[in-house]
Structures are given as structure tokens and as C-alpha cells.
C-alpha positions in Angstrom: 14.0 45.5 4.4 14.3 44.3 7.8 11.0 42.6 7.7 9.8 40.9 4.6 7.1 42.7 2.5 3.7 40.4 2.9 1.6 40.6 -0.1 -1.8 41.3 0.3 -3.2 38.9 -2.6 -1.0 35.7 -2.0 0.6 36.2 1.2 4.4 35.6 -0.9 7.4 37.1 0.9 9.7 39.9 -0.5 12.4 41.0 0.8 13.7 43.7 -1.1 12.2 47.0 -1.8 12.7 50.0 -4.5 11.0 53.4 -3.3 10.1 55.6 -6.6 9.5 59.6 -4.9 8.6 62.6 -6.8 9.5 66.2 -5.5 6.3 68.7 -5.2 7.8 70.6 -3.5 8.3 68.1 -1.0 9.3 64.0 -1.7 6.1 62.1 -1.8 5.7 58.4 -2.4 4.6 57.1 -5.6 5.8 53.7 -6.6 7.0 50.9 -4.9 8.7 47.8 -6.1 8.9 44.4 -4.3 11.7 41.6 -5.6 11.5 38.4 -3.8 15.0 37.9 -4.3 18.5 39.5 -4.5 19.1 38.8 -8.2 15.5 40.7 -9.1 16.5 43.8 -7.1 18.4 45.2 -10.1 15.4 44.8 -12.1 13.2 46.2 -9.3 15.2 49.4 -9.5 14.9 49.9 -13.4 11.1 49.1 -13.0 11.0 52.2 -11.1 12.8 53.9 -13.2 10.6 53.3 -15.8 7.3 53.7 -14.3 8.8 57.1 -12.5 9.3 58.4 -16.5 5.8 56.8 -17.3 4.2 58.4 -14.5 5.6 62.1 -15.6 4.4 61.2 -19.5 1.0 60.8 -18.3 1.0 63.2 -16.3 2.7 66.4 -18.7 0.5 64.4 -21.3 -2.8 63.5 -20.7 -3.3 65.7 -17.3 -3.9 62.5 -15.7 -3.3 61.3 -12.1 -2.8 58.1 -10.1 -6.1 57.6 -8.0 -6.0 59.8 -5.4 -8.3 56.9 -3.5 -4.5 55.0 -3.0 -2.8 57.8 -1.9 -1.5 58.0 -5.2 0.7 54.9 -4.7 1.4 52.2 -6.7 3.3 48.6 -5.9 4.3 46.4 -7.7 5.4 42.7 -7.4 7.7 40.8 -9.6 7.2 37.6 -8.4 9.1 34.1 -9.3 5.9 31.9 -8.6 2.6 31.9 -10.5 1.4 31.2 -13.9 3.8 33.4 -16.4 2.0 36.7 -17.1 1.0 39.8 -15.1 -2.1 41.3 -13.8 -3.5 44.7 -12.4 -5.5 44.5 -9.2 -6.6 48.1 -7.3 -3.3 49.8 -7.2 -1.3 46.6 -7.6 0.5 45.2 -9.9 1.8 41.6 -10.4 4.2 40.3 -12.7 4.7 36.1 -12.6 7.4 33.8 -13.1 9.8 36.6 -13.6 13.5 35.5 -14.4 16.9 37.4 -15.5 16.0 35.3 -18.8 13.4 37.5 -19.5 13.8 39.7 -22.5 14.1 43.4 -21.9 11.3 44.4 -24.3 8.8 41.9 -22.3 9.9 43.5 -19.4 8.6 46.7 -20.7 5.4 45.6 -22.2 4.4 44.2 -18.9 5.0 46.9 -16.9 3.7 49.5 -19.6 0.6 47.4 -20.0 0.1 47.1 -16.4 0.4 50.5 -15.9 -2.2 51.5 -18.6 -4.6 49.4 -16.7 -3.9 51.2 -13.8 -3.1 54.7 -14.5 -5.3 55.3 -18.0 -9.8 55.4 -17.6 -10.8 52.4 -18.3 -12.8 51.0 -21.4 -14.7 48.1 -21.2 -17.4 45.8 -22.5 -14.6 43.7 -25.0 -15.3 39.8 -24.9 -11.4 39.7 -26.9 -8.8 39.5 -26.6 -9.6 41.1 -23.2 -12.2 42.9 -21.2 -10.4 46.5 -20.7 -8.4 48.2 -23.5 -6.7 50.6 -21.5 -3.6 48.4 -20.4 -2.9 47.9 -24.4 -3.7 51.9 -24.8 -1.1 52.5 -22.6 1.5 50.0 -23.6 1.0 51.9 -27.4 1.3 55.0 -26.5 3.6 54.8 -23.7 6.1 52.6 -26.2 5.8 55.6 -29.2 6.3 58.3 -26.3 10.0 56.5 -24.5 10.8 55.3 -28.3 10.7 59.4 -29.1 12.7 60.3 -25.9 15.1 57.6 -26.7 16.1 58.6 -29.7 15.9 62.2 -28.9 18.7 61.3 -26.1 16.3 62.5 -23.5 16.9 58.6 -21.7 18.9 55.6 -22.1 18.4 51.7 -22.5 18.4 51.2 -19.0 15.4 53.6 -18.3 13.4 51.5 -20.3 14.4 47.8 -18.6 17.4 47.4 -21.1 15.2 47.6 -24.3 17.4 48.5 -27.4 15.9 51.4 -29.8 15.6 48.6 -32.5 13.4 46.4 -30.7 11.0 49.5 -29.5 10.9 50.7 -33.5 9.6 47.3 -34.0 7.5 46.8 -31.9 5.9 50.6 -33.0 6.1 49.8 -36.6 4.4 46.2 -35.8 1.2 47.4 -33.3 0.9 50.8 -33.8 1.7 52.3 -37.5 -1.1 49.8 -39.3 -4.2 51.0 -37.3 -2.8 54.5 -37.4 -2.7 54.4 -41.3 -6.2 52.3 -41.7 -7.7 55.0 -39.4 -6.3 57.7 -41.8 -6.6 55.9 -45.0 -10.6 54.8 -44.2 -12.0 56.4 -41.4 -13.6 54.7 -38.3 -15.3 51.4 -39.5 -19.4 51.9 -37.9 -19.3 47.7 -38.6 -15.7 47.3 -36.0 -16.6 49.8 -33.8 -20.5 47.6 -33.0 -18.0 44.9 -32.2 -17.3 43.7 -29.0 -14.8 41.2 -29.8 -10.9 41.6 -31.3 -12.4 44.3 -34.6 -14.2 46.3 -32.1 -11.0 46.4 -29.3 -8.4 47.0 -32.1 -11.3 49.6 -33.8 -10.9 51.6 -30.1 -7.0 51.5 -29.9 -6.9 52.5 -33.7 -9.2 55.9 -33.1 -7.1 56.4 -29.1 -3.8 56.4 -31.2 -5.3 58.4 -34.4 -6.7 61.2 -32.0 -3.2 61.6 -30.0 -1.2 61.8 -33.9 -3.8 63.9 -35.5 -4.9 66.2 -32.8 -2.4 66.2 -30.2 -2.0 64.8 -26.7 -3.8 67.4 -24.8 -7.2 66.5 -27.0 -6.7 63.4 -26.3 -6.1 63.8 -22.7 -9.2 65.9 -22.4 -10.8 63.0 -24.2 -10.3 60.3 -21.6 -10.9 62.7 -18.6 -14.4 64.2 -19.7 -15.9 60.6 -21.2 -17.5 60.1 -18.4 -17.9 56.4 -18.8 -16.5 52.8 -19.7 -17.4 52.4 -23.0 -16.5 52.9 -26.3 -18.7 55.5 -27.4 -18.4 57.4 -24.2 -14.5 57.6 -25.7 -16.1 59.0 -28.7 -18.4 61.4 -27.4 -15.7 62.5 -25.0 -13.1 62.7 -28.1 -15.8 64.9 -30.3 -16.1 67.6 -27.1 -12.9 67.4 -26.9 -12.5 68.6 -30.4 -15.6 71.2 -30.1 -13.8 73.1 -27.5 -10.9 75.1 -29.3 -12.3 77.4 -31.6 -9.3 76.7 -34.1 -8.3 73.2 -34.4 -4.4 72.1 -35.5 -4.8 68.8 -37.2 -1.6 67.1 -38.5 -2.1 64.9 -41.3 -0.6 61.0 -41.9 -1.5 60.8 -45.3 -3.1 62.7 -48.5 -5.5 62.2 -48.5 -6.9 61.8 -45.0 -9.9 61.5 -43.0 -10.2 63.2 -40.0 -13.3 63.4 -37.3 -14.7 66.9 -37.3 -17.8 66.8 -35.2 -20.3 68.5 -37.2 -18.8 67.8 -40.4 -18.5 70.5 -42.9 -21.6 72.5 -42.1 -19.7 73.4 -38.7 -16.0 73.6 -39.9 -14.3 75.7 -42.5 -10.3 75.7 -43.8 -7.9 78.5 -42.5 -4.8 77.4 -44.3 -3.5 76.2 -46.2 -5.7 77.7 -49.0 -5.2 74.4 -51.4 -6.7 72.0 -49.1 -9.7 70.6 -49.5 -12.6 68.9 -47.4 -15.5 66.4 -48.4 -17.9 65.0 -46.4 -19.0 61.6 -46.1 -22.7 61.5 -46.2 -23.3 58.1 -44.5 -20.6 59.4 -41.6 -21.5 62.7 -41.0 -19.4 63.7 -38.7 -16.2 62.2 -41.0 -14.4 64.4 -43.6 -11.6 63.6 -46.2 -8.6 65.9 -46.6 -6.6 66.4 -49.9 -3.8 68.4 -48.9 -0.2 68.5 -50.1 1.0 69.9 -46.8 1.2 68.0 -43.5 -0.5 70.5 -41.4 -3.5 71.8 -41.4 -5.7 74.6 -39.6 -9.6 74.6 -38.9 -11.6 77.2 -37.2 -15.2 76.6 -36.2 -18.6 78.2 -37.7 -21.8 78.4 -36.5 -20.7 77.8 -32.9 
């Protein structure tokens, strides 16, 4: 740049810039990256590569927008001073004391856990491990999603900051598969979701993550964008519209058996197929049934609508 980049937080100079544009039908600005020196402009440039395939994710995905009160822009600042960590601010993003030591899979958990907090509807209220849940949310679902395109060939290390497909699996298998299968093997847990600390924040996460596997991203989506508020239960009641809106439901299962959330439990819901499968309520969690099925997929349709 032929003037350095002033940022608006710390007044730190930068004086290298990556642009990120996407073409509707004409080239719009969407991300911006600032590297305060030469050596970070290479990792400036595969941030926005990243974020540009995290932005279309959300977007095909959920059906979800950056805020349209930034012009839809995001920047972000990989900065050599500060405390070491990172931080989401308006449409601004700050990652501290970055170096070329950094490993490439911190790289992307930053930036995808930034980038939850900033592109994904907030949910709040947590006292730990931190307030909002939606940077994690989207650091989880954004690592299964560019772990499937990666091994699908659909993009390459370098779109995801140099990350190898063995350190993404882990990092999957590690923070994602055990609250996927304690949300199929049990249910949601009335006791974790009342808490506000670490068991109620994981409890959230485990149900997000559950609803995108089980029902599919565009419940989920539809989820997050008719919630209506910042907490947990307007997640939930969000999720159970969500679900009360098709009049047939696909619901793919992780286990047999498996519990699923069918609002209205089985007074409301009856089996299309396969004929084998079988549903049982739980009376103290009404809206919470339990599947025995052989087959991996199964197909609801609605009564009593």
C-alpha cells in the first residue's frame, strides 16, 4: 500500500494488504487482510483464501450473511504485538503475536473461530469458558465442512493455512465426534443445558452439531436465523420450528439406537420408512424420542398438524 493501514483499535501500522472480492455479478469487497510485515503477507493471502471458502460455506449452508450494517466487509489484522491470542470486535478481527512459527492448524482455529464470532448469531449468557459460543460453533463446523472438501479434492492444504488432512481428522475426532455421539447416545441433558458454565456451553455446541448431522444444514440454518434471540433456548425453540416446518422430515441416524428431537414427540410424528424402525418416547422429555433402526436413514411425516 502506499500509505500504511491505521488500525482503528490500537493505532498499529500495516503495510501490506490482501483484498478477498466475490463476483455477483459484479466484484464486491468482502475481506480484507492487514500484515504488518513482508514475511506475514504470504500468510495474509492464505487467510483470505480461507475465509473467501468459509464465507461461501456459510453462505450455500446456513443462508447466512455478513452484516449488511459493515457493508458486508470484514478486516482482519494479524498483528506481531499484543498478548498471544485473537479477538472479534464489530467487523474486525485481530490475531496477536502472530509468527511464521505458528502452526498451520492454529492458524486455522483462529481465523475459523474468529470468524464464527463474527459471521454466525450469537449465543450468549456462558460464564465458561467464554461468554459467546458461536466462535467455537463455527470453528466445529467450519473444520468438519473444509476437512470433507479436503478429502473430497474439492481444496488443498494451502486453502486451509497449510493444515495437513491428519491434523484436521484430529482435531474433528477430538472436539466434535464425542458430543455428537453423547447427544445421540442420551439425548439433551435438562441438568447441562440449565448450566451456564463449561456443561451448559459444551451442552449448546453438542445439540448445534447434532442438529446439522441429524437433520441437515438447511434446518440448522433455519435454526440460527429464526431464533430470534441470544440465548440458549431461543436456539432451541428456533431448532424445534425449524423442524415443524417440513411436513416430512429426513433424519440421518449416528447410532442404533438414537435419540432424536421431534417436537411434539410421538403424538405429532409417525414413521414412513423404513417399516422396522421403531420410536419411544421419553416421558420426562417429551419432546425426545429413541430410534431402533437397523438402517441409517430414516423418514418422518407429521400428524395432527
Amino acid at each position: 500500500m502506499s500509505q500504511p493501514m491505521v488500525d482503528p483499535l490500537h493505532g498499529w501500522h500495516f503495510a501490506y494488504c490482501v483484498q478477498g472480492f466475490v463476483l455477483e455479478p459484479n466484484p464486491t469487497l468482502l475481506i480484507e487482510i492487514f500484515a504488518s510485515s513482508q514475511p506475514l503477507y504470504p500468510y495474509a493471502q492464505h487467510a483470505c483464501r480461507l475465509l473467501l471458502h468459509c464465507y461461501e460455506l456459510i453462505r450455500t449452508r446456513l443462508g447466512l450473511e455478513h452484516p449488511l450494517k459493515y457493508d458486508r466487509q470484514l478486516r482482519v489484522f494479524l498483528c506481531r504485538e499484543g498478548k498471544a491470542g485473537a479477538e472479534q470486535q464489530r467487523n474486525l478481527i485481530y490475531l496477536y503475536r502472530v509468527s511464521e512459527q505458528m502452526p498451520p492448524s492454529e492458524w486455522l482455529r483462529e481465523l475459523t473461530h474468529e470468524y464464527g464470532h463474527f459471521v454466525l448469531p450469537p449465543i450468549n449468557s456462558f460464564v465458561e469458558p467464554e461468554a459467546w459460543a458461536n466462535g467455537d460453533l463455527g470453528e466445529r463446523l467450519l473444520g468438519m465442512w473444509l476437512l470433507n472438501a479436503l478429502k473430497a479434492n474439492q481444496i488443498d492444504s494451502e486453502a486451509i493455512m497449510g493444515a495437513s488432512a491428519s491434523s484436521l481428522s484430529a482435531y474433528v475426532e477430538h472436539t466434535v465426534q464425542p458430543l455428537l455421539k453423547r447427544m445421540a447416545r442420551e439425548g439433551l441433558s435438562p441438568v447441562r443445558w440449565r448450566s451456564r458454565k463449561r456443561d451448559g456451553y459444551e451442552e449448546f455446541l453438542a445439540l448445534a452439531l447434532y442438529a446439522e448431522q441429524v437433520y441437515g444444514v438447511e434446518r440448522l440454518g433455519r435454526a440460527m436465523r429464526i431464533a430470534g434471540g441470544v440465548e440458549p433456548n431461543d436456539f432451541l425453540n428456533g431448532l424445534r420450528e425449524s423442524l415443524l416446518e417440513p411436513p416430512r422430515l429426513k433424519v440421518n441416524l449416528l447410532r442404533n439406537p438414537s435419540w432424536l428431537l421431534l417436537p411434539g414427540g410421538t403424538r405429532r410424528w409417525r414413521l414412513l420408512s423404513p417399516r422396522e424402525a421403531r420410536l419411544t418416547p421419553d416421558p420426562k422429555r417429551p419432546d425426545w424420542v429413541k430410534c431402533d433402526c437397523q438402517q441409517r436413514t430414516v423418514w418422518l411425516q407429521q400428524v395432527n398438524r
